[in-house]
Steps between C-alpha positions, in 0.01 A plus 500: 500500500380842624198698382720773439569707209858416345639768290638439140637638186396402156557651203182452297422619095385842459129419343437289864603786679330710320195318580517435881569863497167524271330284721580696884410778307167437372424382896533100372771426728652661803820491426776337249630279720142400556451463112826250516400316766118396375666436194759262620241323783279462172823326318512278794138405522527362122783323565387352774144396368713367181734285693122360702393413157844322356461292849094425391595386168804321625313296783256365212800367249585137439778417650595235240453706221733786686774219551485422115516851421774579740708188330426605171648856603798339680579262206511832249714666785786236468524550153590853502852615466693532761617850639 
């Protein structure tokens, strides 16, 4: 993948807008695009160190009480209509 920019079109609300706008302006932010982009980096961040944590708790669960609980799900699953 290559450091450079790729261009895009979104179509964002009008208050967001609005406030990147609000934000270049004031001298927060150098741009929109740059406004959009530490926005979006930030989304990925979260969801990155959210997924890390899922795997934490995950590594520390019983696996013999996950196998019940799977079953127990599976065995409520068969008794649903079917589609």
């Amino acid at each position: 993948m290559s450091d450079r920019k790729a261009r895009l079109t979104v179509t964002v609300d009008p208050h967001l807008f609005a406030y990147a706008e609000h934000l270049v302006e004031s001298g927060k932010a150098p741009s929109v695009s740059a406004v959009f982009n530490d926005a979006l980096a930030e989304k990925e961040r979260r969801d990155r160190h959210a997924v890390q944590h899922l795997k934490e708790i995950a590594a520390q669960a019983d696996p013999a009480k996950v196998a019940r609980m799977v079953a127990h799900v599976d065995a409520q699953a068969a008794r649903l209509p079917k589609r």
